[in-house]
C-alpha positions as CSV (number, residue, x, y, z in Angstrom):
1,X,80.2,112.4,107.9
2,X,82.6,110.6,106.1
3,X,82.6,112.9,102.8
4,X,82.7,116.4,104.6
5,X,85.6,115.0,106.6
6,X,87.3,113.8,103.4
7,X,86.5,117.4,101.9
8,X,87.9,119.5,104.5
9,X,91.0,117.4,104.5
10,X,91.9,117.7,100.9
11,X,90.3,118.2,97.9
12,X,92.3,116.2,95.3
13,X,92.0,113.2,97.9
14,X,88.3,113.6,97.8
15,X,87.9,112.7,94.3
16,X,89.6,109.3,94.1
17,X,89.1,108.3,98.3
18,X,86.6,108.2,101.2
19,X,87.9,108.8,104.6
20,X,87.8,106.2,107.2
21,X,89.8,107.2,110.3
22,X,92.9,108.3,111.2
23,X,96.2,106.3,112.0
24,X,97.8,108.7,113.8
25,X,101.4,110.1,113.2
26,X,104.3,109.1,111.6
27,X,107.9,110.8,111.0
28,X,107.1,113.4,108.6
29,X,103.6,113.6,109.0
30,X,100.0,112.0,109.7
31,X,98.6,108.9,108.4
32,X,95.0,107.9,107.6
33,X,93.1,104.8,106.1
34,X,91.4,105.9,102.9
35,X,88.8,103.6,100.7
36,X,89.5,104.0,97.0
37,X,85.7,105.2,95.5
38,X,86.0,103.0,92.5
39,X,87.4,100.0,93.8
40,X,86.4,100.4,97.5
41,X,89.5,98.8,98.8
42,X,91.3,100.1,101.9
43,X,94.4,101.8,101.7
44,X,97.1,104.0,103.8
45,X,97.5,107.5,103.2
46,X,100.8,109.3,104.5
47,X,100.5,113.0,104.5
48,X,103.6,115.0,104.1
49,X,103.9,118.8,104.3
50,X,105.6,120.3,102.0
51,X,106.8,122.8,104.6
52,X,108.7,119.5,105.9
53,X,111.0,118.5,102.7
54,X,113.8,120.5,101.4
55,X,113.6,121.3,97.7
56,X,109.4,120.2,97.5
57,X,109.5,120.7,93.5
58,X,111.9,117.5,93.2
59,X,110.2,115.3,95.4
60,X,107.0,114.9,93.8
61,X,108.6,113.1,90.8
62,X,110.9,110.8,93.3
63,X,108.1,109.7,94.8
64,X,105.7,108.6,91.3
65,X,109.4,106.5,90.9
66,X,108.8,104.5,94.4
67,X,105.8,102.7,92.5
68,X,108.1,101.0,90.2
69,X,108.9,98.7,93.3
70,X,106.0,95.9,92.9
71,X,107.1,92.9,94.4
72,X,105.2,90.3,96.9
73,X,107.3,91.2,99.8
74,X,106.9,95.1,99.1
75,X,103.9,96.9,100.5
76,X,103.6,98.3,97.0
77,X,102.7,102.5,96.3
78,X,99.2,102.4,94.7
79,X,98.9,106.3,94.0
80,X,100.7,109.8,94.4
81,X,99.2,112.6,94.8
82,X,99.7,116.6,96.0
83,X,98.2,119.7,96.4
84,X,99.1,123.2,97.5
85,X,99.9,122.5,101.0
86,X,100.8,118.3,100.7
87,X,101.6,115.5,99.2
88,X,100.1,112.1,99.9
89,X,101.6,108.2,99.6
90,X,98.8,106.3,98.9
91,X,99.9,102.3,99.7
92,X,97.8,98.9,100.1
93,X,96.0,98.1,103.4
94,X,97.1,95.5,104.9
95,X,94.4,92.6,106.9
96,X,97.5,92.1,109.6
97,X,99.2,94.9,112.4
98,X,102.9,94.6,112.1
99,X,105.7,92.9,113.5
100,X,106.2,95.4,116.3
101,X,102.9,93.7,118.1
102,X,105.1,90.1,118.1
103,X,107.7,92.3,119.8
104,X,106.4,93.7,122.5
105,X,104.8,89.6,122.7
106,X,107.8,88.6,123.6
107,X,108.7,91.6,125.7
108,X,105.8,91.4,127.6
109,X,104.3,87.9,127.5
110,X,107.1,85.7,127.4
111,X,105.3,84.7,124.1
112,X,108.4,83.5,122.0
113,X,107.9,83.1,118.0
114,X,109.1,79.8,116.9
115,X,112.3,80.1,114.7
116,X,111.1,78.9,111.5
117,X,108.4,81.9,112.0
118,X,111.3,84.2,112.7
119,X,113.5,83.2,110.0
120,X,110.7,83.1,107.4
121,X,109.9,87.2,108.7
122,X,113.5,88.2,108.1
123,X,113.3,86.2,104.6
124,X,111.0,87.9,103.3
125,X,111.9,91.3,104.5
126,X,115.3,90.6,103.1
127,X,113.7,89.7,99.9
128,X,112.2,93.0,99.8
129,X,115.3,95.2,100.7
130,X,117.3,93.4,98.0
131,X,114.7,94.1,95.3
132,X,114.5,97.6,96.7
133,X,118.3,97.9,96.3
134,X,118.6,96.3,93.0
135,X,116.8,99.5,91.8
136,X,119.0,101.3,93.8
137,X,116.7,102.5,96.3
138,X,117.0,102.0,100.4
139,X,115.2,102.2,103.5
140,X,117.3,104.3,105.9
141,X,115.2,103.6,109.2
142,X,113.9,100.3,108.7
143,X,112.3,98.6,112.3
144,X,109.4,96.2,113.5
145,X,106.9,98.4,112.4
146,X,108.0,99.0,109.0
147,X,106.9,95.0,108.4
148,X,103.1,95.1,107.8
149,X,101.6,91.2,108.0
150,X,98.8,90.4,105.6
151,X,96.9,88.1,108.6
152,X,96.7,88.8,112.4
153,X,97.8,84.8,112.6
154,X,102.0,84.5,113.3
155,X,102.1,82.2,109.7
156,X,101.3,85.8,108.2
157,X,103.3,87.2,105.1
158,X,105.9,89.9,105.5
159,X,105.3,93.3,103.0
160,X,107.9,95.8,104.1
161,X,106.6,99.6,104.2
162,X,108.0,102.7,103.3
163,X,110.8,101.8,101.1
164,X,112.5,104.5,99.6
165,X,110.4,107.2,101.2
166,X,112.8,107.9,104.0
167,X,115.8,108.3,101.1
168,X,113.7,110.8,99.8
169,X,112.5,113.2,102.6
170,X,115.4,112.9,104.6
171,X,118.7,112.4,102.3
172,X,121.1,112.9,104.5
173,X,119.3,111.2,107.4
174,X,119.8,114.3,109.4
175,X,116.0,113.8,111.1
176,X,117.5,109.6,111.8
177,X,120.7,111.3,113.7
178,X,118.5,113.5,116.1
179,X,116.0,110.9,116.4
180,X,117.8,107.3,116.4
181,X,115.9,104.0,117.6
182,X,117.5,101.3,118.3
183,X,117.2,99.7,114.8
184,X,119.0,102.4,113.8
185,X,122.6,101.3,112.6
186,X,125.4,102.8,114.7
187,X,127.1,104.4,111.9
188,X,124.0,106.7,111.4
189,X,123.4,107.9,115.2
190,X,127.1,108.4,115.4
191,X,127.2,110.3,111.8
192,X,130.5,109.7,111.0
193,X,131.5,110.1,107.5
194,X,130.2,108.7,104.4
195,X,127.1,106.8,104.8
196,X,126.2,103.5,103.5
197,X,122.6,103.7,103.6
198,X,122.3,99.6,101.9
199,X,124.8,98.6,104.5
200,X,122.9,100.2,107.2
201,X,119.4,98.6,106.1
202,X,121.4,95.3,106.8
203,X,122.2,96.3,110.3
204,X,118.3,97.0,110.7
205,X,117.7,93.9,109.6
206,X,119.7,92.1,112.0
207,X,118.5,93.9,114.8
208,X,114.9,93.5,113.9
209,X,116.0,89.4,113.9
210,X,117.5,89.6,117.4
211,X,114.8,91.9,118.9
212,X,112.1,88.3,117.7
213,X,114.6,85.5,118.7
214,X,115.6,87.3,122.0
215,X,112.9,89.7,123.1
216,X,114.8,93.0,122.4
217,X,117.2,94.8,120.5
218,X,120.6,94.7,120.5
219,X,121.8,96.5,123.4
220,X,122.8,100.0,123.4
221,X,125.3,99.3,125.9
222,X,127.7,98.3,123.0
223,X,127.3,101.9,121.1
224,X,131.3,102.2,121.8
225,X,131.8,99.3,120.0
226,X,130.1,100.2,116.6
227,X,132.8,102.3,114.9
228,X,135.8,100.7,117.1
229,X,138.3,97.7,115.4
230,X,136.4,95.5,117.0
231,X,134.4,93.7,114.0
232,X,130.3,95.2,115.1
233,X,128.5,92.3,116.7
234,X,131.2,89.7,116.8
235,X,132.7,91.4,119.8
236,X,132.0,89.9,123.3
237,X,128.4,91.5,124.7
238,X,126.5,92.5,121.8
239,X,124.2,89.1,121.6
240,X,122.9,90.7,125.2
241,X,121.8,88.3,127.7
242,X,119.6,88.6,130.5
243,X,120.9,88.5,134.6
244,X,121.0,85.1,135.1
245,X,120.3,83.5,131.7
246,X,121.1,83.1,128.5
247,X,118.6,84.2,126.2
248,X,119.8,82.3,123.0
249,X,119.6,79.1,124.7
250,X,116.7,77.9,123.4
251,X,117.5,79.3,119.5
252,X,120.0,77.5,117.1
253,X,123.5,78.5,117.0
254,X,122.9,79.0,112.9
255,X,120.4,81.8,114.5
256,X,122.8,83.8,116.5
257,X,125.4,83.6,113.5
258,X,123.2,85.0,111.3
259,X,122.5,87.8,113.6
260,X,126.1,88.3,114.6
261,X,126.8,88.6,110.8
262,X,124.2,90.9,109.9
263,X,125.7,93.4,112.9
264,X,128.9,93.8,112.3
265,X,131.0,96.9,111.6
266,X,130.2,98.8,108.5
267,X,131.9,97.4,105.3
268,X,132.1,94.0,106.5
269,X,128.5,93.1,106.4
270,X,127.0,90.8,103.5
271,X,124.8,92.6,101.1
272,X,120.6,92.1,101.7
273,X,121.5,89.4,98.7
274,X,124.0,88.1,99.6
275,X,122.6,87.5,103.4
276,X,119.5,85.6,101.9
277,X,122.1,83.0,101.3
278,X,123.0,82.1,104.8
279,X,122.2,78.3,105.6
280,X,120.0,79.9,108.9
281,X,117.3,80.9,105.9
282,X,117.6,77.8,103.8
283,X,118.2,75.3,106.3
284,X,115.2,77.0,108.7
285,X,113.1,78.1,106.0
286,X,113.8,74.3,104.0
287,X,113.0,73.7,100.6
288,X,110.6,71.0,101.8
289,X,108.5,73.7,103.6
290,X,108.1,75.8,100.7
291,X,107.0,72.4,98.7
292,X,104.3,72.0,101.5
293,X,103.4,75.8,101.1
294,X,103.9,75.8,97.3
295,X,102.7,72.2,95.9
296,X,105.1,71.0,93.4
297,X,106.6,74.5,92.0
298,X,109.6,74.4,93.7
299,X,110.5,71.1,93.1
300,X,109.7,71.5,89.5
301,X,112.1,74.6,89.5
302,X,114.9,72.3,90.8
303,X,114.2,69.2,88.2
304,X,114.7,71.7,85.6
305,X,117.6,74.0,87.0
306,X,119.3,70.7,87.1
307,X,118.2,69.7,83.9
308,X,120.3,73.2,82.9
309,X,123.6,72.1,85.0
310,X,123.6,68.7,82.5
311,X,122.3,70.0,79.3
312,X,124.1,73.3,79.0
313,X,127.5,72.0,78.1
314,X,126.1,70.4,75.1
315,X,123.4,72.5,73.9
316,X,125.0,76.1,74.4
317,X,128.0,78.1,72.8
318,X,131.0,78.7,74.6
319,X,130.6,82.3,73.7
320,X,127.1,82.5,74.8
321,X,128.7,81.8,78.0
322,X,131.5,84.3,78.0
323,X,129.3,87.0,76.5
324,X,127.0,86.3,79.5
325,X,129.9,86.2,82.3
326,X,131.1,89.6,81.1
327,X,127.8,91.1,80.8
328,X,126.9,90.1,84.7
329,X,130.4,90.7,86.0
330,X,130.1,94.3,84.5
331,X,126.2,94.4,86.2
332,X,127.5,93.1,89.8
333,X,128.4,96.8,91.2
334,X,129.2,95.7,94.2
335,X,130.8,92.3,93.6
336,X,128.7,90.0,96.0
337,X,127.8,87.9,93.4
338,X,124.5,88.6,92.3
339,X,122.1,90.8,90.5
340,X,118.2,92.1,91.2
341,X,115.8,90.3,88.7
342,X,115.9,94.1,86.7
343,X,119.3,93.6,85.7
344,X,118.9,90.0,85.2
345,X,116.3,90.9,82.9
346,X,118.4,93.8,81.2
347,X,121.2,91.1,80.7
348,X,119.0,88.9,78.6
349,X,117.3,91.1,76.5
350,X,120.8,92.5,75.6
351,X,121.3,89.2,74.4
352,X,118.4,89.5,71.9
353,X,115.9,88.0,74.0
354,X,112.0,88.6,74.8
355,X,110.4,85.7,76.5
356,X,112.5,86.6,79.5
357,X,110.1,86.3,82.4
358,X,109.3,82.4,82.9
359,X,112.4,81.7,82.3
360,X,113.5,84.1,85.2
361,X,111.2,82.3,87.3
362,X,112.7,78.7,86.6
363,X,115.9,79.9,87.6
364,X,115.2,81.7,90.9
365,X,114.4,78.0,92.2
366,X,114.2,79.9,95.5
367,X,111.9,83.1,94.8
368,X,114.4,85.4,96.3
369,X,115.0,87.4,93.2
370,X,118.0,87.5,92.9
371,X,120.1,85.8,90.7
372,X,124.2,84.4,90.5
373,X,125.8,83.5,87.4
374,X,124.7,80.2,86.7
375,X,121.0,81.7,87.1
376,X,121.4,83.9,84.7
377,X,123.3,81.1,82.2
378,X,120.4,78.8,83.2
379,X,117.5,81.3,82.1
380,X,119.5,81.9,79.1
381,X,119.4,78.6,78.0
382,X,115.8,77.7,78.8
383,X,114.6,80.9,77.3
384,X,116.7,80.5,74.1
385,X,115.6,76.4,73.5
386,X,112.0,76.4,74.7
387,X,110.8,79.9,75.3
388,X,112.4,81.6,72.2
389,X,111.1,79.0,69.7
390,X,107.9,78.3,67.6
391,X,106.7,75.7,70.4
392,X,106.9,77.9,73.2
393,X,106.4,76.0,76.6
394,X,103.3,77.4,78.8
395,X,103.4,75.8,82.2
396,X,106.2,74.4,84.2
397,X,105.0,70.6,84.3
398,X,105.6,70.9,80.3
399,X,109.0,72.6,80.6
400,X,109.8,69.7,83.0
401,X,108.7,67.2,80.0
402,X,110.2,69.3,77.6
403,X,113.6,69.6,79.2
404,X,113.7,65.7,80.0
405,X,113.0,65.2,76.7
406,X,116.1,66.9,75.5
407,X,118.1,65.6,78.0
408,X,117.5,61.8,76.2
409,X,118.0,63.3,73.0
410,X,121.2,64.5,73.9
411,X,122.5,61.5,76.1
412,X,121.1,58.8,74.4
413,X,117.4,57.1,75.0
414,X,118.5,55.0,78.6
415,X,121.9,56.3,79.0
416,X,124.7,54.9,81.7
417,X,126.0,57.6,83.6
418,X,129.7,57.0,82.2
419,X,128.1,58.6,78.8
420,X,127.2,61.5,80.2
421,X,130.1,62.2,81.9
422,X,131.9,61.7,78.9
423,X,129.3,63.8,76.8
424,X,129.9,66.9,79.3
425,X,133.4,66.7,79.2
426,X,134.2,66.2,75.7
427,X,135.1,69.4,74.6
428,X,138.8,69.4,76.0
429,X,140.8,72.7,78.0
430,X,137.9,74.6,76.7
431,X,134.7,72.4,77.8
432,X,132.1,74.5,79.3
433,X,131.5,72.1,81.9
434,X,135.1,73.3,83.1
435,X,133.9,77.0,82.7
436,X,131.0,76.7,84.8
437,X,132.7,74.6,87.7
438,X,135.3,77.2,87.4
439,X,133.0,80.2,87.7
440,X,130.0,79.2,88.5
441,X,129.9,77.1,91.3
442,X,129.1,73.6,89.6
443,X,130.9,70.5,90.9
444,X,130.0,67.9,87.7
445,X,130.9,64.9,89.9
446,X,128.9,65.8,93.0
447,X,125.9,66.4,90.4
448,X,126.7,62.4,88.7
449,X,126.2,61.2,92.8
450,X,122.8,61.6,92.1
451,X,122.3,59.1,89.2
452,X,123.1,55.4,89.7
453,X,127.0,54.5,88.4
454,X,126.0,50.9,87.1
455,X,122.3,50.6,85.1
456,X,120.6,52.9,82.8
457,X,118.7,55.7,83.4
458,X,115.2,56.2,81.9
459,X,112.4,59.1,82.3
460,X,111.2,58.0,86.0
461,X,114.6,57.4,87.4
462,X,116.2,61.0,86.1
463,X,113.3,63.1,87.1
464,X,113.3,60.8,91.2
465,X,117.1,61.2,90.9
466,X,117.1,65.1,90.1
467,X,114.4,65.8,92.5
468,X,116.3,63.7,95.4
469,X,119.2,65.3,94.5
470,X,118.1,68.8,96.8
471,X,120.8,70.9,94.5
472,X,123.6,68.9,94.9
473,X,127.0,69.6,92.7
474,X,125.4,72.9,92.4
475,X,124.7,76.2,94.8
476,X,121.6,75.0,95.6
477,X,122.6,72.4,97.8
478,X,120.4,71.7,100.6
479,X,121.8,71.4,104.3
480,X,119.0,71.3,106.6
481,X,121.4,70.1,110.1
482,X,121.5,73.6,111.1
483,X,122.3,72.7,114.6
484,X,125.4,70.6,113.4
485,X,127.3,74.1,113.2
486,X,127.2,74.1,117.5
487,X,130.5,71.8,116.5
488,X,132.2,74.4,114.9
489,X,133.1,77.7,116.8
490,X,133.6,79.4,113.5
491,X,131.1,81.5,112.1
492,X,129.3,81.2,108.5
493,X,130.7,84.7,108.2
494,X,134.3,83.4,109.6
495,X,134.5,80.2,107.4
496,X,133.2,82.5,104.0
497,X,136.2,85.2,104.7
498,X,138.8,82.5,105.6
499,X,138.1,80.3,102.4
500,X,136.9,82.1,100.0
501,X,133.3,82.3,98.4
502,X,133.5,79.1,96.6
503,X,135.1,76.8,98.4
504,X,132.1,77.2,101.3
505,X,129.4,77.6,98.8
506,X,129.5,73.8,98.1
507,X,127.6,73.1,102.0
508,X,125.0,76.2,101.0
509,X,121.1,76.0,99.5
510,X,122.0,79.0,97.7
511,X,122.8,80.3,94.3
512,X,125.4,82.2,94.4
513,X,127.8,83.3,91.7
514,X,131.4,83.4,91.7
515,X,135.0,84.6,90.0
516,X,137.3,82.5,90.5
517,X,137.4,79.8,93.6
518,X,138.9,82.3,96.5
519,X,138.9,85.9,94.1
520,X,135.4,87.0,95.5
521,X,136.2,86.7,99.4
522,X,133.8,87.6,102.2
523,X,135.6,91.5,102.5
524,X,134.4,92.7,99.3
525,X,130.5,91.6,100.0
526,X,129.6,95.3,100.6
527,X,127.2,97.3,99.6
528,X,127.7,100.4,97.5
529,X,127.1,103.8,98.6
530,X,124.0,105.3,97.6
């Protein structure tokens, strides 16, 4: 039964698939669950008539161009195909539902996610809009059920669906505007003037985060306020609350900044880059739980980006550096500060570079992909003195080795800590050490903190000092007390626009890159229009 229903559905899906059922329907179309005849895996099938899409002979090509986007957090195009009448999205089937069921959890059941779980969703689904947008491609109608889970269990991983697609068959999201949900950004139900389809996939993602901390989406009630002077989400009202209690009572107030942050007016959110830095999805989502999840990776990743901070003022040029500034600042279109691991990679090789990709790794301690300045100056150096060289380094517990190694070879076989201070600052107005504390972030003293001030320091002490250190003196600082911010009535938002990138940075697990301290403020973290 299976093969005369595959036949009499399509012919060109017949060779390569097996029918299994159907999904149902989705915007432009139906969907079905396909197994693949050669490898017998499961996948998803959106069918699209071509009667449905304007100009059907571009959008075949636009679609083969969505399988460039393989990435761990994306739910990754496996096959294209059309015939006469169709075209068909073949994508991997996932073993989870989606995030929508968890919704309508807490709608219904009172059954409330615990916030690390939440944070950890919007993490990843961040992770995958960024990497969509660092190709330059965007959601447009991004919701609960657009994040597919890979387990029915709530420690599931996040793959985000349909990325790109809705770019593609509705441009000029005229089929959004008639149709809005409610995590739909304002500026697209109310069409008014130029859309900022990246901005308005950061709205979504906010209002998928409030709908799982608070049991629903932002309220429509606040519409009026979306397009006002009023900054979006900010305003009195729009963190709703239920008749006779406060929903965000039992979630931290790092929470319910981040949301406020994410749903503000149109050209005053962060980017999906620069919102992975916010100290909700560091400090919630800590470095120590990815060390449980991840064994000794990411600590390994931090003993040697730190091993970069202190080796790179002696062991790199000062024009590598500049030549690497200039080529990022040029990359960083919309001036928040960091690049997609595509351009990363682009910058490197321009530099005469191949063994790109480990190095890559090292330096996106986090696995965010996406990279600031000193990222980028850090992957430089370890590509160019252990991955560039006869003895190339194969795992990360020899690049940890490797790099320790150099670091006594530089500073001296059980050097005091005055010596390397002195080392790192030797080179006068022009010391790179000044450059990259200047524009990248790095506070040299804050760094020395972690090493002790009167004895020597051999192999065991750096490597317990550097991995104690949790980033500090550099962007990946650590700062788990999320719930010391209830002190402050200022937002994380709020503090960033009043004092500049780079003088809050410093209280941030982040990497984030930087102009000078105060030139990059919070107003010009916008994404571009697309």
């Amino acid at each position: 039964p299976r093969e005369s229903t595959m036949a009499g559905r399509s012919a060109v899906l017949d060779r390569k698939y097996l029918f299994e059922y159907d999904v149902g329907l989705w915007t432009f179309g139906s969907m079905q669950v396909l197994r693949d005849r050669q490898t017998k895996e499961l996948v998803t099938c959106k069918t699209i008539p071509k009667s449905a899409v304007r100009n059907p002979d571009d959008v075949f090509t636009q679609l083969l161009a969505l399988k460039q986007l393989q990435q761990e957090t994306v739910s990754s195009v496996k096959d294209v195909l059309e015939d006469q009448s169709n075209f068909y999205v073949l994508s991997e089937k996932l073993a989870g539902n989606d995030v929508a069921d968890w919704v309508v959890r807490v709608q219904e059941e009172g059954c409330w996610l615990q916030e690390q779980t939440v944070a950890n969703y919007i993490r990843q689904t961040l992770i995958a809009v960024a990497h969509g947008h660092s190709f330059r491609i965007v959601h447009r109608d991004l919701r609960p059920s657009s994040l597919a889970l890979t387990s029915q269990l709530p420690d599931a991983s996040v793959k985000v669906c349909d990325i790109g697609l809705y770019s593609i068959l509705d441009p000029s999201s005229e089929t959004l505007q008639r149709n809005p949900g409610p995590y739909t950004a304002p500026e697209i139900r109310q069409g008014n003037g130029q859309l900022n389809p990246a901005a308005a996939d950061v709205w979504s993602v906010g209002a998928i985060a409030h709908a799982l901390l608070v049991g629903h989406p932002p309220d429509r009630s606040v519409e009026s306020l979306a397009l006002g002077p009023a900054v979006l989400g900010v305003a009195a009202g729009l963190i709703s609350r239920r008749p006779g209690s406060d929903v965000w009572s039992d979630r931290t107030s790092m929470s319910r900044d981040f949301v406020q942050l994410l749903l503000r007016q149109d050209g005053n959110r962060p980017t999906a880059a620069c919102a992975l830095q916010h100290p909700w999805l560091k400090g919630v989502v800590s470095l120590e739980a990815e060390h449980r999840i991840r064994g000794d990776e990411v600590q390994q990743r931090l003993i040697c980006y730190m091993l970069a901070v202190l080796l790179v003022p002696s062991l790199l040029e000062y024009r590598d550096i500049y030549k690497l500034r200039e080529a990022f600042d040029k990359a960083d279109s919309d001036t928040d500060g960091f690049v997609g691991r595509p351009i990363a990679e682009r910058i490197l090789k321009e530099r005469g570079l191949t063994a790109v990709t480990m190095a890559l790794e090292v330096a996106d301690v986090r696995g965010t992909g996406v990279y600031d300045i000193f990222s980028i100056i850090g992957a430089f150096f370890i590509a160019t003195e252990f991955f560039a060289k006869e003895q190339q380094t194969s795992s990360l517990n020899e690049l940890v080795n490797r790099m320790s190694s150099s670091f006594f070879l530089t500073f001296g076989p059980a050097p005091m800590l005055e010596d390397i201070r002195l080392r790192i600052n030797q080179n006068g107005p022009c010391a790179i050490a000044r450059d990259l504390e200047t524009h990248a972030g790095v506070d040299y003293e804050e760094v020395f903190d972690s090493f002790p001030e009167d004895s020597p320091i051999d192999r065991s002490q750096l490597l317990e000092s550097l991995a104690q250190s949790a980033g500090y003196g550099t962007l990946l600082k650590v700062d788990l007390d999320i719930d010391g911010a209830d002190e402050s009535d200022e937002s994380w938002g709020e503090r960033l626009h009043n004092f500049g990138l780079g003088l809050f940075a410093s209280s941030l697990f982040q990497t984030c890159g930087m102009d000078k301290v105060g030139d990059r403020g919070f107003s010009r973290i916008t994404a571009t229009v697309w």
